[in-house]
DRENTOR-383198 format. One record per residue: x, y, z of N, C-alpha, C, CB in turn; residue in three letters. Coordinates in pm, 1 decimal. Glycine has a CB too. Layout:
DRENTOR-383198
<site n_X="X" n_Y="Y" n_Z="Z" ca_X="X" ca_Y="Y" ca_Z="Z" c_X="X" c_Y="Y" c_Z="Z" cb_X="X" cb_Y="Y" cb_Z="Z" code="ala"/>
...
This chain:
DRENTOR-383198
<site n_X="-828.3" n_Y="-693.3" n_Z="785.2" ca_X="-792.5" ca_Y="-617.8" ca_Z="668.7" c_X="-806.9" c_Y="-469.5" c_Z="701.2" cb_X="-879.2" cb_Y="-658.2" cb_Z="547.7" code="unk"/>
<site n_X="-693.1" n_Y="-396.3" n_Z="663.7" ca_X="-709.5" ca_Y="-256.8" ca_Z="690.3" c_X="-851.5" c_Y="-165.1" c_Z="618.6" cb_X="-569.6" cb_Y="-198.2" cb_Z="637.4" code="unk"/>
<site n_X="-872.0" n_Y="-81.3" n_Z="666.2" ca_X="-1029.8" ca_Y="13.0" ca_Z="588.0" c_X="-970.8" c_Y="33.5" c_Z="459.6" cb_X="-1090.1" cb_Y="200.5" cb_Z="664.4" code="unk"/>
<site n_X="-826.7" n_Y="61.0" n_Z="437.1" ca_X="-788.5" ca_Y="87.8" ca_Z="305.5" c_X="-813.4" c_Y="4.5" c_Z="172.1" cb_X="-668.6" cb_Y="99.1" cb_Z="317.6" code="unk"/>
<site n_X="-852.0" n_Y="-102.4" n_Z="165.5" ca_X="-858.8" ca_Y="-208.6" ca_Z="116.0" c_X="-1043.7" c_Y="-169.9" c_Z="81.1" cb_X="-795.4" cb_Y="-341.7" cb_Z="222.8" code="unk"/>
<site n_X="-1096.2" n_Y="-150.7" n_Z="158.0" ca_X="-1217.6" ca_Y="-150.8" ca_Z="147.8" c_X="-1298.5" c_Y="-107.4" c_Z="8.4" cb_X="-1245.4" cb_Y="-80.4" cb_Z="248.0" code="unk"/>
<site n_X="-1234.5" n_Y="-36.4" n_Z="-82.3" ca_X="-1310.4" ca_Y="-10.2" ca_Z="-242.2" c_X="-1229.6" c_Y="-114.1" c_Z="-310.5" cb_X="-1290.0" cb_Y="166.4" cb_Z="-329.6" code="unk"/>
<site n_X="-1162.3" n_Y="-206.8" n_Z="-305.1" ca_X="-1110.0" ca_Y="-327.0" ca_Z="-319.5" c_X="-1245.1" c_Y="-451.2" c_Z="-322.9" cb_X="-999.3" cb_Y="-340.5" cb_Z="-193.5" code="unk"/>
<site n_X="-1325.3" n_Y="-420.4" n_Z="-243.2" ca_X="-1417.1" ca_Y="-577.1" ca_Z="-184.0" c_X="-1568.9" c_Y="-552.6" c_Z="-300.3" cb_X="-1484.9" cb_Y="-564.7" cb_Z="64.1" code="unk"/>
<site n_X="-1510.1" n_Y="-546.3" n_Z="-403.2" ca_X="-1571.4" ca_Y="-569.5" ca_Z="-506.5" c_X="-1497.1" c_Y="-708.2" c_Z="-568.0" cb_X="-1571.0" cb_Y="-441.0" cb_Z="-591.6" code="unk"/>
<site n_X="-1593.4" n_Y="-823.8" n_Z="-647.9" ca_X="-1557.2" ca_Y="-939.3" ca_Z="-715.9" c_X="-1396.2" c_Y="-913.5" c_Z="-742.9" cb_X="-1652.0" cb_Y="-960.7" cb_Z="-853.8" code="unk"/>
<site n_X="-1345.7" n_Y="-947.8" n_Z="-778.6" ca_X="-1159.8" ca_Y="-925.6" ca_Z="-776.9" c_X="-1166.5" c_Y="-972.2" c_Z="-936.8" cb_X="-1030.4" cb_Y="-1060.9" cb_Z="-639.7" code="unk"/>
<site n_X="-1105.3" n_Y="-950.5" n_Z="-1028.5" ca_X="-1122.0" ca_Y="-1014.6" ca_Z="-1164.9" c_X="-1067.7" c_Y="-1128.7" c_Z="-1130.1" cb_X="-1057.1" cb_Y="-949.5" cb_Z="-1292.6" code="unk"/>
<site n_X="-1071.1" n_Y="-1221.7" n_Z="-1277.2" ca_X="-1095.0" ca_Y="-1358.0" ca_Z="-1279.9" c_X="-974.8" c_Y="-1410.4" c_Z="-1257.7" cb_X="-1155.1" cb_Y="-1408.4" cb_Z="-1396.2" code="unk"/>
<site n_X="-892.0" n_Y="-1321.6" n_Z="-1378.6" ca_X="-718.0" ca_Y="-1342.8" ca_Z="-1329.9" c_X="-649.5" c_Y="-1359.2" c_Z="-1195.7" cb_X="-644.3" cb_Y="-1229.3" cb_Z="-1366.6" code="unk"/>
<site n_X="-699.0" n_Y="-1254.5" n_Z="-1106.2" ca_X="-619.6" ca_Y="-1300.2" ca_Z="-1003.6" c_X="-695.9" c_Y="-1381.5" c_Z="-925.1" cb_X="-560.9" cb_Y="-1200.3" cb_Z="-929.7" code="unk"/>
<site n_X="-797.8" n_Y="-1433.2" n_Z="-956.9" ca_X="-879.3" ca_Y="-1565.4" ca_Z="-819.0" c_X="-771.2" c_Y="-1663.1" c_Z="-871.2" cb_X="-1102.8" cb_Y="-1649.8" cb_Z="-842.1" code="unk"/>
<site n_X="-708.4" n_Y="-1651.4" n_Z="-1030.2" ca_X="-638.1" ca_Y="-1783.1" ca_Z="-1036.9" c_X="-519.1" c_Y="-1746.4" c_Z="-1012.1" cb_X="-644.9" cb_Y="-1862.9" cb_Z="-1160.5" code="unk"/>
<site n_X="-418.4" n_Y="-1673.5" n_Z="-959.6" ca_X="-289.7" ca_Y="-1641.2" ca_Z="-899.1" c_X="-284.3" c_Y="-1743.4" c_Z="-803.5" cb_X="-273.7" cb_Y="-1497.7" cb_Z="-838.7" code="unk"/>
<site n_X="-204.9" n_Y="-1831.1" n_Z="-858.8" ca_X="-148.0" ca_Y="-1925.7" ca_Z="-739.9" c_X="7.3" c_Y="-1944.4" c_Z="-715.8" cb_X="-199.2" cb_Y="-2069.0" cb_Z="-764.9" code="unk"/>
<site n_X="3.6" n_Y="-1783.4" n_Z="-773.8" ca_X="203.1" ca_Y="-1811.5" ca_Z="-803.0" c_X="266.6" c_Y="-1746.9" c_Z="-623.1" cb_X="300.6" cb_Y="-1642.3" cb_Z="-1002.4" code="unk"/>
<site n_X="177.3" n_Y="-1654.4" n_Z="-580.3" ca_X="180.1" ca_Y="-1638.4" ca_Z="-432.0" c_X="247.3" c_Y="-1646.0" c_Z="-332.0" cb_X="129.5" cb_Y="-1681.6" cb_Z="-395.4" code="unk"/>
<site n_X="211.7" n_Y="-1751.4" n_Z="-322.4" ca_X="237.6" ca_Y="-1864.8" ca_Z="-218.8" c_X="366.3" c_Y="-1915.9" c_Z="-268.3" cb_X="119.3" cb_Y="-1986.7" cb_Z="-210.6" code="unk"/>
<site n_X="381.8" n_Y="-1954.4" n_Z="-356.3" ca_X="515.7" ca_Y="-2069.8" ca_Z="-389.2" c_X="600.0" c_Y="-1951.4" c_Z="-428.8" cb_X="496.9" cb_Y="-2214.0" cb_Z="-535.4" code="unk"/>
<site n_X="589.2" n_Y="-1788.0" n_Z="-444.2" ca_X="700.5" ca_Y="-1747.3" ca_Z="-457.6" c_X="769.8" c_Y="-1737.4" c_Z="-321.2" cb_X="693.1" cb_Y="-1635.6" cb_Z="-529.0" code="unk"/>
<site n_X="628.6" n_Y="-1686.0" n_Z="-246.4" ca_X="691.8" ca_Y="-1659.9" ca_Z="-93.9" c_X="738.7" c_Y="-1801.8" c_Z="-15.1" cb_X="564.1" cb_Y="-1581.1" cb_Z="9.4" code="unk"/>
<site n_X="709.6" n_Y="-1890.7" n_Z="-41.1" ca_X="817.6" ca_Y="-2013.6" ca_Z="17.3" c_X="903.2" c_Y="-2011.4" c_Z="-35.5" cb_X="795.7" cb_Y="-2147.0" cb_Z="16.4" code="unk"/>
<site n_X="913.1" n_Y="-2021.5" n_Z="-190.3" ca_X="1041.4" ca_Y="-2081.3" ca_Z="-246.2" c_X="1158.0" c_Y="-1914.8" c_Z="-167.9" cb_X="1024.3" cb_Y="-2108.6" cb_Z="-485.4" code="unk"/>
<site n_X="1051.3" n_Y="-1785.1" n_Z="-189.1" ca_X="1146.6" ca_Y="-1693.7" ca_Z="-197.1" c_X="1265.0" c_Y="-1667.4" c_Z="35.8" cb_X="1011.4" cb_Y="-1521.2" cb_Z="-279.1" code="unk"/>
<site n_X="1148.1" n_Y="-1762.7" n_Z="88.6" ca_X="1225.9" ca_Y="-1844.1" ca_Z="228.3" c_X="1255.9" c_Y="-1949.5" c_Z="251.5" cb_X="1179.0" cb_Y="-1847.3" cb_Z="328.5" code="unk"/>
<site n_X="1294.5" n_Y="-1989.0" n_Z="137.6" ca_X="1391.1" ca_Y="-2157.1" ca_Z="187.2" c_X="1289.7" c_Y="-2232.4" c_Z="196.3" cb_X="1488.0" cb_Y="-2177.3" cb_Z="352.3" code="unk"/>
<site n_X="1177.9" n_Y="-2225.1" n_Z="126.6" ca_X="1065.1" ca_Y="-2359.6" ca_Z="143.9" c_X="1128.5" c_Y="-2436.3" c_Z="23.1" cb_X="864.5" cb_Y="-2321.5" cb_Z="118.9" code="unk"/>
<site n_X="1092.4" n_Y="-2594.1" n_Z="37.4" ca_X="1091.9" ca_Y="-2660.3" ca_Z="-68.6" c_X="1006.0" c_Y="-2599.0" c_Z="-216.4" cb_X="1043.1" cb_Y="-2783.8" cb_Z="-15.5" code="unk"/>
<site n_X="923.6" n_Y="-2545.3" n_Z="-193.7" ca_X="824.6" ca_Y="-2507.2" ca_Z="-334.9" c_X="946.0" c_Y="-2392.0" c_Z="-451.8" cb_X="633.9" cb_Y="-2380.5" cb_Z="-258.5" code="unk"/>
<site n_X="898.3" n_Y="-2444.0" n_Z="-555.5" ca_X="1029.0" ca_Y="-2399.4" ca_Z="-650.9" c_X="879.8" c_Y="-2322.9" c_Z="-785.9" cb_X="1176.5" cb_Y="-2601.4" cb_Z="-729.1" code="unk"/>
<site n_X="967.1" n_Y="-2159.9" n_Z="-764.6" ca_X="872.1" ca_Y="-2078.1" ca_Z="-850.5" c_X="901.0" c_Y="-2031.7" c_Z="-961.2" cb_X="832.2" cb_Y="-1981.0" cb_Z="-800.0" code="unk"/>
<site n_X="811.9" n_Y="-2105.1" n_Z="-1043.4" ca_X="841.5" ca_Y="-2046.4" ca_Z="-1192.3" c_X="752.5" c_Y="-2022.5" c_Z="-1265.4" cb_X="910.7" cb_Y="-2115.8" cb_Z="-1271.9" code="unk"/>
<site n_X="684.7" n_Y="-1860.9" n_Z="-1180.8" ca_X="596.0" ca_Y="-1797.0" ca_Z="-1215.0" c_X="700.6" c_Y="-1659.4" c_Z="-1291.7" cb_X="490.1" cb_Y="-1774.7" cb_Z="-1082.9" code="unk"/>
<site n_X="608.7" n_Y="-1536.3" n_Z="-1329.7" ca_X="682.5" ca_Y="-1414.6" ca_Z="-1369.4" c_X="769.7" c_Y="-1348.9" c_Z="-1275.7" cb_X="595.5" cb_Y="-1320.5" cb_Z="-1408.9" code="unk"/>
<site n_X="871.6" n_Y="-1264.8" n_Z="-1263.4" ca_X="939.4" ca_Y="-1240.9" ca_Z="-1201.7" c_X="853.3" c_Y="-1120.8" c_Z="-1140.8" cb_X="1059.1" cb_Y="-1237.2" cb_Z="-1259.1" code="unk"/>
<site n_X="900.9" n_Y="-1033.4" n_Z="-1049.6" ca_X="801.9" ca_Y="-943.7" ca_Z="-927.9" c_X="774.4" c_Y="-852.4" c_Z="-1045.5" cb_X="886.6" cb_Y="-854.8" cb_Z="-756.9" code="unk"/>
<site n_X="876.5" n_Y="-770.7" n_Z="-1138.5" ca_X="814.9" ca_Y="-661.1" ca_Z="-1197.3" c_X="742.4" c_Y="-732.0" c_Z="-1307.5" cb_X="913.9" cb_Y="-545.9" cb_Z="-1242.9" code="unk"/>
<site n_X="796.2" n_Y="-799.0" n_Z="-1381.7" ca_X="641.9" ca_Y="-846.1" ca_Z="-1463.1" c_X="492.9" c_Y="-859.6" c_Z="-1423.4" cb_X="652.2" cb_Y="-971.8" cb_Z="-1502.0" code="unk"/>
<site n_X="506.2" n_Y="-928.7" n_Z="-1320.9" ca_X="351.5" ca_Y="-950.0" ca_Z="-1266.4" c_X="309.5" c_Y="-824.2" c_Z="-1213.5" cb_X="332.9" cb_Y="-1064.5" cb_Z="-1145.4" code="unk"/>
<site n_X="357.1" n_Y="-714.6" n_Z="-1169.7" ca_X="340.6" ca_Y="-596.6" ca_Z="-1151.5" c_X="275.8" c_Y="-481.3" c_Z="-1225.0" cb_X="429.2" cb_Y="-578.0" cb_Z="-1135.0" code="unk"/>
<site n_X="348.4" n_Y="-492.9" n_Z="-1341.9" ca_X="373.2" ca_Y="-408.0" ca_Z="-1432.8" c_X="226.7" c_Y="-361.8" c_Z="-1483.6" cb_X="467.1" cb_Y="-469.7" cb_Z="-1536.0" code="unk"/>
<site n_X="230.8" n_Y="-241.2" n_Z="-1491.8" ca_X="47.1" ca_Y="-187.4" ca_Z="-1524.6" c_X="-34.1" c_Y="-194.4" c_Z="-1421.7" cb_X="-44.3" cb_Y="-278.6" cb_Z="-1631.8" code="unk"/>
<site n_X="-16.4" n_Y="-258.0" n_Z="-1335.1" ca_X="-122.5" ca_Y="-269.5" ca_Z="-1198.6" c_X="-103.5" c_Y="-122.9" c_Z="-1106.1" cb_X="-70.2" cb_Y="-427.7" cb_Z="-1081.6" code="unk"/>
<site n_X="-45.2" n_Y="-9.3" n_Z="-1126.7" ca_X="-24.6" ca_Y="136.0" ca_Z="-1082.3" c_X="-30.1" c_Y="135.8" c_Z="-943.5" cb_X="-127.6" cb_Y="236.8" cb_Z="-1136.7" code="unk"/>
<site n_X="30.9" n_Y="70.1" n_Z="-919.9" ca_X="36.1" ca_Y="45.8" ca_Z="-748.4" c_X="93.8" c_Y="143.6" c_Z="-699.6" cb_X="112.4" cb_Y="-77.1" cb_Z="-688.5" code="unk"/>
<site n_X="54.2" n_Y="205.1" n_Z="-596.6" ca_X="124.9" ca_Y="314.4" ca_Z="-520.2" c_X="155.6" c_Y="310.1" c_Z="-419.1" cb_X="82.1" cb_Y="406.6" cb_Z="-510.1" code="unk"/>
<site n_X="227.5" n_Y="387.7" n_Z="-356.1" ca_X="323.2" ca_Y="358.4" ca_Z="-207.3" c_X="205.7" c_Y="306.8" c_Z="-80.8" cb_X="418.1" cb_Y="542.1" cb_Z="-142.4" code="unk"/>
<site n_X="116.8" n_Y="417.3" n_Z="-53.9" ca_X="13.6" ca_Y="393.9" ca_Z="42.9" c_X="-44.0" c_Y="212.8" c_Z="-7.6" cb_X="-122.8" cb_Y="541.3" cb_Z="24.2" code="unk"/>
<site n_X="-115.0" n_Y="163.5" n_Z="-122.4" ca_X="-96.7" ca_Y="31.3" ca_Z="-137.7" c_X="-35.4" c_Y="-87.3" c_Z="-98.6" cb_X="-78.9" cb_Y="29.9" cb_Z="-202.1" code="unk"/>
<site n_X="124.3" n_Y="-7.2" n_Z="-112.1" ca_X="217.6" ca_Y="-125.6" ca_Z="-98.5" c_X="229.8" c_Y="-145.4" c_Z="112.0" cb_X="407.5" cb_Y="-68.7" cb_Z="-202.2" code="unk"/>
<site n_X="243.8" n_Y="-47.8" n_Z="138.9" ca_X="216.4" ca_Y="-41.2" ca_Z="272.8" c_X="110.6" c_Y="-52.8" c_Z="345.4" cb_X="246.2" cb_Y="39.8" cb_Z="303.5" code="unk"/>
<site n_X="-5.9" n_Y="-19.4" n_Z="305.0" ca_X="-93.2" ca_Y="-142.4" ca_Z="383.6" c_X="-137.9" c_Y="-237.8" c_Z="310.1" cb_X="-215.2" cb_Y="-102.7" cb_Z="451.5" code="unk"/>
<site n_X="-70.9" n_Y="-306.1" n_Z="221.5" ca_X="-62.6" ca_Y="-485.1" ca_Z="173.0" c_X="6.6" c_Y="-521.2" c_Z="315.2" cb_X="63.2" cb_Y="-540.7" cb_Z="-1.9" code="unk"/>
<site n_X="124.3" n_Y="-427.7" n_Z="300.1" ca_X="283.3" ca_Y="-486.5" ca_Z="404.5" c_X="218.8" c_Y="-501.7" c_Z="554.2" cb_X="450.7" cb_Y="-333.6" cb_Z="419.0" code="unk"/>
<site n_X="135.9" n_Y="-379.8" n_Z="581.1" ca_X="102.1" ca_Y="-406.0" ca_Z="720.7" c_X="-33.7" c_Y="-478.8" c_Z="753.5" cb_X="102.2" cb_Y="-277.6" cb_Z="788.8" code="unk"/>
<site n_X="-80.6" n_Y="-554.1" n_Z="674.8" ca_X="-179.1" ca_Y="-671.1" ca_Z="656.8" c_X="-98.6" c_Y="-801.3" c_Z="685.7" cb_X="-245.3" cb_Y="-675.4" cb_Z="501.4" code="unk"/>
<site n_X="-0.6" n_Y="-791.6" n_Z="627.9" ca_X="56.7" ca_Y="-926.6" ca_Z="630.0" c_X="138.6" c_Y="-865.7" c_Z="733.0" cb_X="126.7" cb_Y="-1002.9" cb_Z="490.6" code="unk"/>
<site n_X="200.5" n_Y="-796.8" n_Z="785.9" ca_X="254.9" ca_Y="-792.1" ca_Z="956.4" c_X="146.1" c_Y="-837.1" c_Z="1073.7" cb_X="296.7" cb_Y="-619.9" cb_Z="1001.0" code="unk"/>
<site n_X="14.0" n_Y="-790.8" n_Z="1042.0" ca_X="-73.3" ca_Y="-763.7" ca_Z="1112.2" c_X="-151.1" c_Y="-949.2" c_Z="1133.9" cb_X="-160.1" cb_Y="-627.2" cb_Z="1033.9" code="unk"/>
<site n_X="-145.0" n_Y="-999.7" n_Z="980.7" ca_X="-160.7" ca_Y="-1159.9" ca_Z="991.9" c_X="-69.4" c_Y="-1246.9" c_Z="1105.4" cb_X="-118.8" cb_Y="-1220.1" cb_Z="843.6" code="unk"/>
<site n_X="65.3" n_Y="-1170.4" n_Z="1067.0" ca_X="161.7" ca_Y="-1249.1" ca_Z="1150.4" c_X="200.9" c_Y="-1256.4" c_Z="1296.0" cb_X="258.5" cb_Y="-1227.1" cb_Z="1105.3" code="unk"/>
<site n_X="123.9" n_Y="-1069.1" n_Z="1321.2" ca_X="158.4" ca_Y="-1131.0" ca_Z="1469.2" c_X="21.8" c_Y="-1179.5" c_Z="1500.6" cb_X="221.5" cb_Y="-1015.8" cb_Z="1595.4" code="unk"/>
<site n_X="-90.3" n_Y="-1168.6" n_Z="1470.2" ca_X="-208.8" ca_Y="-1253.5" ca_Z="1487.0" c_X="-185.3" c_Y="-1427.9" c_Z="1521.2" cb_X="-288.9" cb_Y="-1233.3" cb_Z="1346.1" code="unk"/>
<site n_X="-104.9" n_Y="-1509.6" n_Z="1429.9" ca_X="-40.4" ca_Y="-1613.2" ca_Z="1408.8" c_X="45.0" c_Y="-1633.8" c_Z="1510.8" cb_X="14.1" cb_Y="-1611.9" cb_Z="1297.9" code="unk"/>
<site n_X="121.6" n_Y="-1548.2" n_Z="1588.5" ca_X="198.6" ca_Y="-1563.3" ca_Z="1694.0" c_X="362.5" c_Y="-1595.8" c_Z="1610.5" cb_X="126.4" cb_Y="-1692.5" cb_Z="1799.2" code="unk"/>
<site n_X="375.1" n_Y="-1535.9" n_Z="1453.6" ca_X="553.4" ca_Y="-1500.3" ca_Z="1454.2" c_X="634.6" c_Y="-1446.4" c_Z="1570.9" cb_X="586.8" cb_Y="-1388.4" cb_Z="1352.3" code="unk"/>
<site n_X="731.8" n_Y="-1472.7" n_Z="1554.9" ca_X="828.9" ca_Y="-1428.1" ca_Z="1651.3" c_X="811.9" c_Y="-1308.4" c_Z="1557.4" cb_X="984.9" cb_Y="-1511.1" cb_Z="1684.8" code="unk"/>
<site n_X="909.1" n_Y="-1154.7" n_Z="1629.6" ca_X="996.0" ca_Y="-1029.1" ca_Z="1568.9" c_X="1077.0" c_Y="-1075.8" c_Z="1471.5" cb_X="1089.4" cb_Y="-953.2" cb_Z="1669.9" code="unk"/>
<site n_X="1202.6" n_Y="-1149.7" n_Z="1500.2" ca_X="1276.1" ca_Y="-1166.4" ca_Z="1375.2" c_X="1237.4" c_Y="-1234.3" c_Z="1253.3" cb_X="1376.3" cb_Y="-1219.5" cb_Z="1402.9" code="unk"/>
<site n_X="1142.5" n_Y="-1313.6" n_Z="1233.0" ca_X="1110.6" ca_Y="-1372.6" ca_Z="1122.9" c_X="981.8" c_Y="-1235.9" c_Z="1076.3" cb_X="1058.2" cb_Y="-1554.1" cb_Z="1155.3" code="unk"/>
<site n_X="893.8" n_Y="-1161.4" n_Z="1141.1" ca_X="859.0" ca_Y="-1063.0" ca_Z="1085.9" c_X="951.0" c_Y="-973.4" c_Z="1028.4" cb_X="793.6" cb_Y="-1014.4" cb_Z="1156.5" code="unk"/>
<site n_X="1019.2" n_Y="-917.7" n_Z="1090.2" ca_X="1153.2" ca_Y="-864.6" ca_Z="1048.0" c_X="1200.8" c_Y="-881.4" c_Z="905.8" cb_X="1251.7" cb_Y="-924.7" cb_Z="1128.7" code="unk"/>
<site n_X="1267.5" n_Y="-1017.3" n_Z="934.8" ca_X="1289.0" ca_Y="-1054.8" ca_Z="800.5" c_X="1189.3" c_Y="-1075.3" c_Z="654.1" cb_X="1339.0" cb_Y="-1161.3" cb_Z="827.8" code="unk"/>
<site n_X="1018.9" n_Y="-1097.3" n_Z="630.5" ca_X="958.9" ca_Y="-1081.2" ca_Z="592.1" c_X="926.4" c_Y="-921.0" c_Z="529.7" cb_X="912.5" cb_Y="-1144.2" cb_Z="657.0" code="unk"/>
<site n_X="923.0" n_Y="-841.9" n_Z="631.3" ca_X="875.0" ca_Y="-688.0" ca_Z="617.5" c_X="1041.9" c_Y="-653.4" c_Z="531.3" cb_X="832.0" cb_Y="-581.7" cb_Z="815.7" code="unk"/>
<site n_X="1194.2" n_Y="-684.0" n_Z="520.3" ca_X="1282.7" ca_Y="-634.3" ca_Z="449.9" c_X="1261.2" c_Y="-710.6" c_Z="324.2" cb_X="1412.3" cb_Y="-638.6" cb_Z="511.1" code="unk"/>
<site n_X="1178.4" n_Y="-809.4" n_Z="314.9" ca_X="1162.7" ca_Y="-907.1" ca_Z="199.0" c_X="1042.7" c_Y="-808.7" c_Z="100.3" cb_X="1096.0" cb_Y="-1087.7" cb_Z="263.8" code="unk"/>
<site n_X="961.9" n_Y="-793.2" n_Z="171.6" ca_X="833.9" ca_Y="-687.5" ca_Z="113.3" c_X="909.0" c_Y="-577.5" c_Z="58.6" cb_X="716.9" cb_Y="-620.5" cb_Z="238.0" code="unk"/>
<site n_X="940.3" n_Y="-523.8" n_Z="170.9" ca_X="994.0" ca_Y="-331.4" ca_Z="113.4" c_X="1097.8" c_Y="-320.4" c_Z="6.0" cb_X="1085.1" cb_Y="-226.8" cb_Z="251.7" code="unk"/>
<site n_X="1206.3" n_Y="-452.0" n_Z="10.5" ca_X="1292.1" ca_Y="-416.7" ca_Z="-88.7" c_X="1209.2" c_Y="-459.1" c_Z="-257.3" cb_X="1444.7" cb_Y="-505.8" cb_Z="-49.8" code="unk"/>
<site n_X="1086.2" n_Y="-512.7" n_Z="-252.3" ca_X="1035.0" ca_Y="-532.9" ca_Z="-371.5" c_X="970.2" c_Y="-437.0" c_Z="-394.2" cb_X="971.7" cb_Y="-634.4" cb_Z="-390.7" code="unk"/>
<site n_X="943.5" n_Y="-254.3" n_Z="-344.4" ca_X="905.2" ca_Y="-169.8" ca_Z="-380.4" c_X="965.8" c_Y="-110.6" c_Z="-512.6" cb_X="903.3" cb_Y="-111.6" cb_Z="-286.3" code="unk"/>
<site n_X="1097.6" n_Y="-143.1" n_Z="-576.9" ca_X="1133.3" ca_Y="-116.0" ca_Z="-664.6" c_X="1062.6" c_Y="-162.2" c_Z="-822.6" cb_X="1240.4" cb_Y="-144.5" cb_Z="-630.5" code="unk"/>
<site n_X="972.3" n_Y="-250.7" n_Z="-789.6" ca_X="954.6" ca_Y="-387.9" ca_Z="-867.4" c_X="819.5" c_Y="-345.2" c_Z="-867.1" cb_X="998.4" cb_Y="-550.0" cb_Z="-799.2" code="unk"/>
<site n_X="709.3" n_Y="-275.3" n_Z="-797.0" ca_X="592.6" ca_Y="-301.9" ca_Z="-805.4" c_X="565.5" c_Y="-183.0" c_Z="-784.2" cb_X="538.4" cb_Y="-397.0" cb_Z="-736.7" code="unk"/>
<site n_X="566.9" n_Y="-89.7" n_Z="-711.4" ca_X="511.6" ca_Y="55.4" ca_Z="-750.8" c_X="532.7" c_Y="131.1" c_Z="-804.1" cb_X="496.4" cb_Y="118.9" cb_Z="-702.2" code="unk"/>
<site n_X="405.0" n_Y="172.1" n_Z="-878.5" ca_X="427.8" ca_Y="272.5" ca_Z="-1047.0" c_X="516.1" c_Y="222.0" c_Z="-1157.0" cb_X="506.9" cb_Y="428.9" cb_Z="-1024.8" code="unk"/>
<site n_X="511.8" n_Y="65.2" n_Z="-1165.6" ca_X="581.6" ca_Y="45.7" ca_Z="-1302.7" c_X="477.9" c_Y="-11.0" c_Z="-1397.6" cb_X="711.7" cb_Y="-56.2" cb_Z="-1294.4" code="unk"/>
């Protein structure tokens, strides 16, 4: 986890320990069988004042998971254009 994160590693509220929409957006949202019908990106967003530096090291956490994991480039690739184009949707709305 990046140092940025670090005034973060306080208890997390209760709400999101139960976010399990996650996962099944990000399969369903790559061709996994799991089918999501949770809130759409800016709803679940919305009020959480997320800002650019945020959204980018979330993004390079989960780059940083993946090549850990041994992804190939192109499926990172494709992941990191999946992230950035949801900047419209989640920071500062």
């Amino acid at each position: 986890m990046s140092p940025y994160w670090a005034r973060y590693l306080a208890p997390p509220p209760r709400s999101w320990l139960r976010c399990t929409n996650r996962p099944k957006a990000t399969l369903s949202g790559t061709g996994g069988p799991q089918t999501y019908t949770g809130k759409d990106v800016l709803a679940a967003h919305k009020h959480m004042n997320i800002d650019e530096q945020e959204l980018v090291s979330a993004i390079d956490d989960v780059m940083t998971a993946m090549t850990k994991n041994g992804y190939e480039q192109a499926a990172k690739n494709d992941i990191l254009a999946i992230l950035y184009s949801l900047k419209g949707d989640v920071v500062r709305v």
